[in-house]
PAKOLLO-503263 format. One record per residue (C-alpha): residue in three letters; x, y, z. Coordinates in steps of 0.001 Angstrom, whole numbers, plus 524288, in hexadecimal, padded with zeros to 5 digits. Last residue first. Layout:
! residues N
ALAXYZ ...
***
This chain:
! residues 596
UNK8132B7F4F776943 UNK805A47F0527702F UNK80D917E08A76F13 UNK8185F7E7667755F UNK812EB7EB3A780E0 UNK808E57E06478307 UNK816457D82E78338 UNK81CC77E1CF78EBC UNK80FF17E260796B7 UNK80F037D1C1794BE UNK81D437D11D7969D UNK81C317D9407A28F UNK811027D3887A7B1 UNK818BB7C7487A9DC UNK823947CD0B7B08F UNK81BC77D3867BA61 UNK817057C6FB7BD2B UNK821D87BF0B7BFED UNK8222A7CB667CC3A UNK81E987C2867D617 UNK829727B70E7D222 UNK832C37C0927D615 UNK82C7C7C1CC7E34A UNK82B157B4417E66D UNK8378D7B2447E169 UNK83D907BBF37E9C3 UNK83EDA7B3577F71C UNK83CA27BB5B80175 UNK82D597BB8D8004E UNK82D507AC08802B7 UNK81FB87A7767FAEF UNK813D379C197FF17 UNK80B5B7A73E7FB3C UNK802307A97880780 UNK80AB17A43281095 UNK817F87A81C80BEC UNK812E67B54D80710 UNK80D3F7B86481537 UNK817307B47D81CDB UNK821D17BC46812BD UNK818EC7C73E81400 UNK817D97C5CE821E3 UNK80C9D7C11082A7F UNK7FD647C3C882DA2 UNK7FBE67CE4D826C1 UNK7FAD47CAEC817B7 UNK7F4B07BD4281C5F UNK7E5F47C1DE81967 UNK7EAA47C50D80C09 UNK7F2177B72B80833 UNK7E51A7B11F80C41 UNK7DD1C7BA3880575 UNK7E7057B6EB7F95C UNK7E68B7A8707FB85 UNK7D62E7A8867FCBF UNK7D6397AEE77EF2B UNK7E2677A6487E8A8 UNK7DBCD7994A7E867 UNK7CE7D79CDB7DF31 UNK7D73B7A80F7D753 UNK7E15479D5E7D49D UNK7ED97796D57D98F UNK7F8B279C877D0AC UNK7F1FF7A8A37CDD2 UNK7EF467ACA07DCD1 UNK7FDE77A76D7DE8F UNK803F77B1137D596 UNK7FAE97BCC97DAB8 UNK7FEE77B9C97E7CD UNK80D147BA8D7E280 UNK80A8E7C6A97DC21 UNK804327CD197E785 UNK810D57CA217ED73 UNK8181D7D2F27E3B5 UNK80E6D7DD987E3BB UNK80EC37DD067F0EE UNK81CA57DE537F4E1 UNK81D567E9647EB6E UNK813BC7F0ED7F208 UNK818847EDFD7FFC1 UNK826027F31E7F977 UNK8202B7FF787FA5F UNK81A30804ED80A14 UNK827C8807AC80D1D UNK8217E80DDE816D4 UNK814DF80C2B81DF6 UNK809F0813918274E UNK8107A821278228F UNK80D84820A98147E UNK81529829DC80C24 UNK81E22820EA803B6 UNK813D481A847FFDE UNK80B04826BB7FCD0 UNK8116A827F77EF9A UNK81486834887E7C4 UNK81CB983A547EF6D UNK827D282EF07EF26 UNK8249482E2A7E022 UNK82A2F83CED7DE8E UNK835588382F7D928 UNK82E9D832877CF9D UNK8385182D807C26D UNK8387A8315C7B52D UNK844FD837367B2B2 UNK84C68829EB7B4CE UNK842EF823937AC70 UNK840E4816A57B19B UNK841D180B247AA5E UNK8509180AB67AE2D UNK84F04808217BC4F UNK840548069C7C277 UNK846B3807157D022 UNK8533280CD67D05C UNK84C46819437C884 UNK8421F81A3A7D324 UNK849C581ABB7DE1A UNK852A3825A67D771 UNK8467B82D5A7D730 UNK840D082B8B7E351 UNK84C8682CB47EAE1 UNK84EA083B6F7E20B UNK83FB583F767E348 UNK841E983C497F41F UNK84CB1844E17F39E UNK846B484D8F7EB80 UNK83CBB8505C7F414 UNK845B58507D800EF UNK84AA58436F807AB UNK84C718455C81718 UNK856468405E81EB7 UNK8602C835AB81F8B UNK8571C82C52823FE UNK84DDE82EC88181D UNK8591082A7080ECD UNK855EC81C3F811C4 UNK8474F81E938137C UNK848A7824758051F UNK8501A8192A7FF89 UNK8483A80E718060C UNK83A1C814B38017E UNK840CC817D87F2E0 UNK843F8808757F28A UNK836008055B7F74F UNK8307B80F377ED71 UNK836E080A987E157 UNK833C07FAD97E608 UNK82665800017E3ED UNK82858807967D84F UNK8303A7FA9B7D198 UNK82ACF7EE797D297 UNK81B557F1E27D9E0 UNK81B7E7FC967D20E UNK820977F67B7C5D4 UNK817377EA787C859 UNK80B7B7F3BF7C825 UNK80FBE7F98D7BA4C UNK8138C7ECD07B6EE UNK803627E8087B963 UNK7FD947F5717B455 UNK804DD7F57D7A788 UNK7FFB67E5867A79A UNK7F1ED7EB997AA3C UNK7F3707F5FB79FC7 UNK7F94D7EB657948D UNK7ECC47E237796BB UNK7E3647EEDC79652 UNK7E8947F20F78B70 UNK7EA397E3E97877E UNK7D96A7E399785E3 UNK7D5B57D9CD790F5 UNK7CCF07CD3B78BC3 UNK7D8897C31B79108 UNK7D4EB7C75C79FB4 UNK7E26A7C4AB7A77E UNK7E8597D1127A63E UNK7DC8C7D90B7AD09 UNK7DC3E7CD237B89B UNK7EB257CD0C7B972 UNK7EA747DB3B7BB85 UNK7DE5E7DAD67C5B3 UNK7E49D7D0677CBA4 UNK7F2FD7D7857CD97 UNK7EC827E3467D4AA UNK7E4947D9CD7DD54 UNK7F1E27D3367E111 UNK7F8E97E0407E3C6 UNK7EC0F7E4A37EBF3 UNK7EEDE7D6497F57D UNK7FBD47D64A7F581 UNK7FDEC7E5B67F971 UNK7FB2C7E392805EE UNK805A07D7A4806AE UNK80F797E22B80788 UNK809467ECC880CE4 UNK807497E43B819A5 UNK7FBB47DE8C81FEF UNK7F6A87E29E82E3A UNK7EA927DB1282D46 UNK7ECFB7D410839F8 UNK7EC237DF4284265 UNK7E09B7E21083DC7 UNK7D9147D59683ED0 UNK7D86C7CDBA83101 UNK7C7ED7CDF382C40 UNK7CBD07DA0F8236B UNK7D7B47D0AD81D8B UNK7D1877CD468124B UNK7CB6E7DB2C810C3 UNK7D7427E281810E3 UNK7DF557DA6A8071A UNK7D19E7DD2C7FF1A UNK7D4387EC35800A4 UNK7E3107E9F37FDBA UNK7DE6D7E3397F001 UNK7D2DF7EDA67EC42 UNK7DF947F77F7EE59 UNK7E6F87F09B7E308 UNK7DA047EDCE7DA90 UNK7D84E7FC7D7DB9B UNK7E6037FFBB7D9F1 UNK7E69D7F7437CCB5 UNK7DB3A7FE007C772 UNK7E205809787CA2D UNK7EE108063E7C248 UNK7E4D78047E7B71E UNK7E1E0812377B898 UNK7D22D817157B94E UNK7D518821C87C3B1 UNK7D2F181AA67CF73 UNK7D834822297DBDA UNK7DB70815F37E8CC UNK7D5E6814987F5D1 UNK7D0AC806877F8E7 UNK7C917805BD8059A UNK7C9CB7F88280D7A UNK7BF3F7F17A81674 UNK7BEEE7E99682355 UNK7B6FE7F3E282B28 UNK7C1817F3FA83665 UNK7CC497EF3282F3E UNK7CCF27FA1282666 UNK7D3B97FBB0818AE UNK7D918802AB8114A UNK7DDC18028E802F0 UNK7E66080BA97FBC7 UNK7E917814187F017 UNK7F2E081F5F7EBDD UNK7F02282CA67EC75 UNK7E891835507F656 UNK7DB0C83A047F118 UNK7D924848B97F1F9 UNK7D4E7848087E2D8 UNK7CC9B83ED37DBEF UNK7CD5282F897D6EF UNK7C560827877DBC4 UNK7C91C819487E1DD UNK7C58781A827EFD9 UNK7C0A480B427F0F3 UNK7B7D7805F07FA60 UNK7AC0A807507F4B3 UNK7A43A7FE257F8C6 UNK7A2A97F6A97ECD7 UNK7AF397F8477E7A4 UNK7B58E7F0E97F441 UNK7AB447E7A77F322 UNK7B0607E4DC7E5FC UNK7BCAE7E38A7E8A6 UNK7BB117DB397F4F6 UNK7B0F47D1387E9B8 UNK7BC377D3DD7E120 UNK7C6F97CCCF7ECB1 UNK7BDD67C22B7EEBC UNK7BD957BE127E0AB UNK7CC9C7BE647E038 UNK7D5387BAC87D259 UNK7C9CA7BEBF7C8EC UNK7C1D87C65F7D172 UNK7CCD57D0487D417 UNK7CF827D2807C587 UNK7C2817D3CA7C285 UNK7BEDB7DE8D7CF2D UNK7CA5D7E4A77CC7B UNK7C66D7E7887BDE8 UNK7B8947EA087BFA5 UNK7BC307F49A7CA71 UNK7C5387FBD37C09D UNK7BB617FB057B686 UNK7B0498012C7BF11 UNK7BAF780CAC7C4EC UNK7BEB380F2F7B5BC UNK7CA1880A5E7AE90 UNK7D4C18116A7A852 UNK7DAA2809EF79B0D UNK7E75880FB479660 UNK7E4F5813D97878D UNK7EB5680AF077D2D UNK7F4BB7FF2577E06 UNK7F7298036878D66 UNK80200804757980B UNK7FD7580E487A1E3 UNK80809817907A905 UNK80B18814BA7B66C UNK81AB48130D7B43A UNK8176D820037AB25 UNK819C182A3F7B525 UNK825A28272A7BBB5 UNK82BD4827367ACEB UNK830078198E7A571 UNK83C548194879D03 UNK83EBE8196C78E99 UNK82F2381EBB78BCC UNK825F081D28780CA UNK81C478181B78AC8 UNK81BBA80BB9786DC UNK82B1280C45788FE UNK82A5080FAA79788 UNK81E44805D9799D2 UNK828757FB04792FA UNK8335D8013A79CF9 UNK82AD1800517A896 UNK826BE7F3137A6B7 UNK834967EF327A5EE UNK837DA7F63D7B25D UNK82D497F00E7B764 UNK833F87E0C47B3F5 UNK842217E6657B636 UNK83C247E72D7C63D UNK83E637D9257C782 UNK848DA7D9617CF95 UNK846C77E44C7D676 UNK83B137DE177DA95 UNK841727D0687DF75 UNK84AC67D9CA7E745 UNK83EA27E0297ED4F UNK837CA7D4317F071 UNK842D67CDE47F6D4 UNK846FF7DA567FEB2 UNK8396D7DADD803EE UNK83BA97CCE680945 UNK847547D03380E63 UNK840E37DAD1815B6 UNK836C57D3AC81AA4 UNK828CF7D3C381BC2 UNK81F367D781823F7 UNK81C247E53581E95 UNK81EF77EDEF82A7C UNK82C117E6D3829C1 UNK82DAB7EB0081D54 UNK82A9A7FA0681E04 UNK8317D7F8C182E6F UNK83E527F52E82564 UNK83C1D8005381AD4 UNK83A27809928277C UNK846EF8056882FD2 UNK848147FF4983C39 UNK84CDE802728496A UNK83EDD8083784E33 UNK845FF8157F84FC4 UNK84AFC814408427E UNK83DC580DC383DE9 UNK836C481C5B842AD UNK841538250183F48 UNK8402981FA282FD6 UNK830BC820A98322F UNK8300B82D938352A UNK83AF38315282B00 UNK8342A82AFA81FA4 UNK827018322182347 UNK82E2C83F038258F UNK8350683C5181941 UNK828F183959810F6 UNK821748453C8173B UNK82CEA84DF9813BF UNK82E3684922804BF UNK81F0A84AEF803C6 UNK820968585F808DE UNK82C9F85BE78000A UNK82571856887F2C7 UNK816D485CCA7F666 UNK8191B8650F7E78A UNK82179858457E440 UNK81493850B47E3E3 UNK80ECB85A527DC3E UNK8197A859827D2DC UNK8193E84A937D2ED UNK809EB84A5A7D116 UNK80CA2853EA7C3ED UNK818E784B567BD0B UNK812C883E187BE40 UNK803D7840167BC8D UNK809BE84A687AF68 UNK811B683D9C7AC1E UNK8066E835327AD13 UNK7FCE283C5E7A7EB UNK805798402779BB0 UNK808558315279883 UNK7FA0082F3F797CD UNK7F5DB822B779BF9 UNK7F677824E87A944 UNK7FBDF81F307B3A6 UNK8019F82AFB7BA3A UNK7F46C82F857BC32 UNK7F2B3824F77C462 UNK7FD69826267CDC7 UNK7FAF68343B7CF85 UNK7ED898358A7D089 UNK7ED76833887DF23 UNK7F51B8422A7DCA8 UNK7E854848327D95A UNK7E7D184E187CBFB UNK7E6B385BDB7C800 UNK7E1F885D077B953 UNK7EAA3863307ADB8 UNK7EE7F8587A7A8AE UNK7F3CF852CC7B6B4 UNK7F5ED85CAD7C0F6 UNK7F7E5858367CF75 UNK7F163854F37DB10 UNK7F5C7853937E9F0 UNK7EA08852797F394 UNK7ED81843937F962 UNK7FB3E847987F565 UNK7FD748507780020 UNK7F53E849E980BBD UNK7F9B283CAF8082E UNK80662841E780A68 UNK804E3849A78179A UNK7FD6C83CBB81BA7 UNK80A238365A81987 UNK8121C841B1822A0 UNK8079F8409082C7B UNK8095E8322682E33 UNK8180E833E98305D UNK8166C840FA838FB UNK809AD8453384057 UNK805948369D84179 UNK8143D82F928417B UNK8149D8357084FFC UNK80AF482F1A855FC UNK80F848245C8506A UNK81F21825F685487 UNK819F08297E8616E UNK8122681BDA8644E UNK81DE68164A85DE0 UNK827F981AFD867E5 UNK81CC48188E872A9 UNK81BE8808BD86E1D UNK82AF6807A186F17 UNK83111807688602B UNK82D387FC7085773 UNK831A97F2DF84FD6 UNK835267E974859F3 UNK8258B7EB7985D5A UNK824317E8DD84E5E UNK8262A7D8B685097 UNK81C3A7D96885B24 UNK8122A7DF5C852DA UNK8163C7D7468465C UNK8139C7CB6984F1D UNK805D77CF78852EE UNK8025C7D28D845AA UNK806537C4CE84075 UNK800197BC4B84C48 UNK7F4E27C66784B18 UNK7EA577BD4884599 UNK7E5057B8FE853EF UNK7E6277C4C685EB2 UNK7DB1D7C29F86401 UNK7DD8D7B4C6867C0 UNK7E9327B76D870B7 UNK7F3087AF8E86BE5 UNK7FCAC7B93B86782 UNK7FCB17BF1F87361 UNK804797B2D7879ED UNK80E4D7B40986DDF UNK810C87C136870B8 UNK812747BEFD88078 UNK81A407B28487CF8 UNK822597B9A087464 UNK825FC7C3A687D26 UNK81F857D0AA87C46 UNK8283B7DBC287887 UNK823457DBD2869DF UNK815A47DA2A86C6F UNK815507E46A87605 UNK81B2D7EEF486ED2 UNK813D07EC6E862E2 UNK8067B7ED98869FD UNK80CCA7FAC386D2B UNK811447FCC08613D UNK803A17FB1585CD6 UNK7FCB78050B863EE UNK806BD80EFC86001 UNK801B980C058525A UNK7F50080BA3853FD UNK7F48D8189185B18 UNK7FC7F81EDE84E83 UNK7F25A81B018478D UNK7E7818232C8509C UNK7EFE382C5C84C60 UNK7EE858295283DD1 UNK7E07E8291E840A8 UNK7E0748378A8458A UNK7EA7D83CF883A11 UNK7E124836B682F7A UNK7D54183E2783472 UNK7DB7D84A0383145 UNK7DED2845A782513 UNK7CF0883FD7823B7 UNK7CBD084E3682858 UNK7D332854A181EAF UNK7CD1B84DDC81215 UNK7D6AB8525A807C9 UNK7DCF88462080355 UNK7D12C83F988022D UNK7CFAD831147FD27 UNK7DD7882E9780513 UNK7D92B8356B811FC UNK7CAD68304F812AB UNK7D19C822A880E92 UNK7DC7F823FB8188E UNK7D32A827528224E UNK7CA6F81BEF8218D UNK7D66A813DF82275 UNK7DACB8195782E82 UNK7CD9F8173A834AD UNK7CD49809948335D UNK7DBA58072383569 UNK7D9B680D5B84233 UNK7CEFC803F6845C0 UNK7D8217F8A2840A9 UNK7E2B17FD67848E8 UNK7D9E87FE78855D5 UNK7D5607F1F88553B UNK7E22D7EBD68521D UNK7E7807F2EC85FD2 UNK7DAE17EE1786631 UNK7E01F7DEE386472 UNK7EE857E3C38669E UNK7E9E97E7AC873E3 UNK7E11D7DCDD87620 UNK7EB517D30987223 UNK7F46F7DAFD87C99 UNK7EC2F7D85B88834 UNK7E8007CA7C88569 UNK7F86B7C8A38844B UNK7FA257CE1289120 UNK7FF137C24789746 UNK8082F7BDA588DF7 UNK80E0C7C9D588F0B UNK80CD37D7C6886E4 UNK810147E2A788FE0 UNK806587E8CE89790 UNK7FEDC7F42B89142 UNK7FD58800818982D UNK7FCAC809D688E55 UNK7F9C18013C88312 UNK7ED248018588A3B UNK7ECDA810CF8890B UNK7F0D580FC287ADB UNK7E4AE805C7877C8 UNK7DC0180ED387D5A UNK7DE6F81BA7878A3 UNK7DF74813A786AFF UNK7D1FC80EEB86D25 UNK7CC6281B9686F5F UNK7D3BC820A186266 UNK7CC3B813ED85D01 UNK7BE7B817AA8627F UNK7C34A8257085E84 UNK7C696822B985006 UNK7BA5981B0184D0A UNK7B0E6821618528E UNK7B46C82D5F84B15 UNK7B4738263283DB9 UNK7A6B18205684265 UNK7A03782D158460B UNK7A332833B483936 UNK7ADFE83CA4835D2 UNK7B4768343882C7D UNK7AAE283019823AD UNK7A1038261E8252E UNK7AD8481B6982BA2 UNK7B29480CAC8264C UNK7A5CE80A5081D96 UNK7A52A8187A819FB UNK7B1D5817A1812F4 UNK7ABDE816838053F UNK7B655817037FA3F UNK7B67F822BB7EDDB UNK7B33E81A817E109 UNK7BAC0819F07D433 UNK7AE6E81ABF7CB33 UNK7A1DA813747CA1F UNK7A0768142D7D801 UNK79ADC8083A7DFE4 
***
């Protein structure tokens, strides 16, 4: 183990990318491919009588996907932890056709589950090999009325790789090897979000003010690849006789009135960051709270950074506390150095985790730079890597979990290692004031940034169908989206228009409206959280792998119900999520006054 944030070992999923094994790999599944389309070919419909047929078909089609998922994953992290590495980009064009294979693949499988009659479908739902895809199975069938005719899709993939994927590589590409000037010193955009977190007032503002302007340097070429994105997918659910906000929540089992629920619920309670915002506003000798100070660190003294070691310690704690098995993952994880965590340039912003099915292991990609926010992405990504790892004995097809209840299990792990920090009586109240800042500044994204970006999302797909939206365009939707969100606390001159450049969300090509997810999340990691402290640490850790293993194997509201005993379209459940949010407030608000 490294002593300082580490760079992650992918040697255990392929040497490097040029060796035996990586090439292997893509032409015994190109070879496969060949195959599988040629069978597709001349494949009989689905009947009662072909069922054996058809469960070996789907049976090699979940093959295939999880080798693809393999390599595309080791990709992504050659691609991510080097912006500049020209043969991984290359190599990121090949897989994503081999993607594009997948995909046509599927609509085929698609097709003929959703013209079968029932008794064919039910019939191949008894085959033995195909136990533990009830779920997957039904979505398959249910997306075939989804769905254009298996060759309209096979084009619209092989089209999305030279245009909608392109155009979100096109972005990585640019702001993967984007810097700008901070004190005097060129910093890497991946900087961006920590730098703005800074003690210093001056950091923060200079972070602010300099990434925006290089940002608007590439302004009209990251306002084309966002339309041509929008656009692609606006013609696609028009053809498809849907829209793309209803194929976002579809595509995330759940409903739209239950969406609606949580939302309104939000809105409702979104006075409680807004009053976080204007005590942070008025710490900071300010009326109304600038862009660049909602991150800003709330502290009796000097902020405290931590090092890699401390950071480690921490999760690790908080983790063993509430979930033995879960800092025994962590620390394996550690251990084998799984993490990207250092912080240099040619890195692409943001953090992830991957995984792969095939060697049953995650990757967690994230820039450390001593923060306390970044001790909280750590133990964030540590909780999507263990999400993995429950589920790595799940076949493929049956791992297929939403964003929504992805996010439950790294929400959860962020919200341990604060309760853990907040719970130890010996804890100096600097520390004790930082990790409530931390706590309201994560429930004002989750409140009031997230919701910002859904309600941008629906306004700019809206005015995408007229045409086009220019830089300013986009600056002006941004800004006025803003200000209706955070309302009066916000200073009307202090606003990011540039925000939609600035995040990869509204970039990626595999999912839009990729947002509310977050929200969703937060708020249902909540209610875990609720019930793991109503029953106990020794009760709660089999309920939460249970709760885990279930994320794909039925709809939110499925899931919730069973694992929670809850009805997501009622708003209680909701409102009584965010009880907490109000209870750090008057702690943040008394520790306030009582440091004058």
């Amino acid at each position: 183990m490294t002593t300082g944030p580490p760079t992650w070992n992918l040697t255990a999923w392929f040497p490097k990318l040029d060796s035996d094994a990586y090439r292997l790999a893509i032409q015994e599944l190109t070879d496969a491919l060949t195959t599988y389309e040629g069978q597709m070919a001349h494949a009989v419909p689905l009947t009662v009588d072909s069922c054996s047929r058809w469960a070996d078909h789907i049976q090699q089609l979940e093959s295939m996907g999880d080798r693809w998922r393999h390599l595309r994953a080791f990709v992504s992290c050659l691609t991510s932890a080097n912006a500049d590495d020209q043969r991984a980009r290359r190599e990121s064009v090949q897989v994503a056709a081999l993607g594009a294979r997948i995909e046509n693949a599927e609509s085929h499988v698609e097709k003929a589950l959703g013209t079968a009659s029932d008794e064919s479908f039910l019939a191949l739902m008894d085959d033995p090999s195909l136990s533990g895809l009830t779920y997957a199975l039904n979505r398959f069938r249910a997306r075939a009325a989804r769905r254009l005719e298996p060759a309209l899709e096979t084009l619209a993939s092989q089209l999305s790789i030279s245009g909608l994927h392109a155009w979100g590589t096109l972005y990585k590409d640019i702001t993967g090897q984007l810097e700008f000037p901070v004190a005097g010193e060129p910093k890497p955009l991946a900087w961006r979000r920590s730098l703005m977190q800074d003690p210093d007032t001056n950091i923060r503002h200079e972070a602010f003010l300099r990434s925006n302007e290089a940002l608007r340097t590439h302004g009209e070429t990251l306002a084309t690849a966002l339309n041509a994105i929008a656009d692609s997918r606006i013609r696609l659910q028009q053809a498809r006789g849907s829209s793309v906000r209803e194929e976002a929540i579809w595509a995330e089992g759940m409903s739209e009135e239950t969406l609606e629920v949580m939302l309104d619920a939000v809105r409702s309670r979104r006075h409680l960051a807004q009053r976080y915002l204007a005590l942070k506003a008025a710490h900071l000798g300010t009326p109304k709270i600038h862009f660049a100070d909602i991150g800003a660190p709330i502290s009796l003294g000097q902020a405290d950074t931590f090092s890699w070691s401390e950071a480690k310690t921490m999760v690790l704690q908080a983790f063993e506390a509430y979930h033995p098995e879960l800092a025994l993952f962590a620390e394996e994880m550690f251990r084998k150095n799984y993490i990207e965590a250092e912080p240099r340039r040619g890195k692409r912003t943001g953090a992830f985790c991957t995984s792969s099915k095939r060697h049953k292991s995650s990757r967690v990609f994230m820039t450390f730079r001593g923060a306390l926010g970044d001790v909280v992405t750590l133990a964030h990504e540590l909780g999507h890597a263990y999400h993995n790892a429950v589920m790595a004995d799940i076949r493929g097809l049956a791992s297929r979990y939403p964003a929504s209840l992805a996010e439950t299990a790294s929400i959860l792990c962020e919200s341990l290692v604060g309760d853990f920090i907040l719970a130890d009586e010996n804890i100096d109240d600097n520390i004790r004031l930082q990790f409530l800042d931390k706590r309201l500044h994560s429930a004002t994204v989750y409140m009031l940034n997230i919701p910002m970006r859904y309600e941008f999302e629906c306004a700019f797909y809206d005015a995408r169908t007229a045409g086009a939206l220019g830089v300013n365009d986009l600056c002006a939707l941004m800004d006025k989206t803003q200000k209706q969100v955070y309302g009066e606390v916000l200073d009307p001159k202090g606003t990011d228009p540039l925000f939609w450049a600035s995040k990869l969300h509204f970039f990626l090509t595999g999912i839009s409206f990729y947002n509310f997810p977050y929200t969703f999340g937060y708020l249902f990691s909540s209610g875990v959280l609720a019930e793991a402290r109503r029953v106990g640490p020794v009760e709660f850790q089999p309920r939460l792998r249970a709760l885990l293993r279930q994320t794909a194997s039925g709809s939110v509201e499925d899931v919730a119900r069973q694992a929670l005993g809850v009805d997501l379209k009622k708003p209680d459940f909701w409102l009584n999520a965010m009880d907490k949010v109000q209870g750090d407030l008057n702690a943040f608000e008394a520790m306030m006054k009582r440091s004058g």
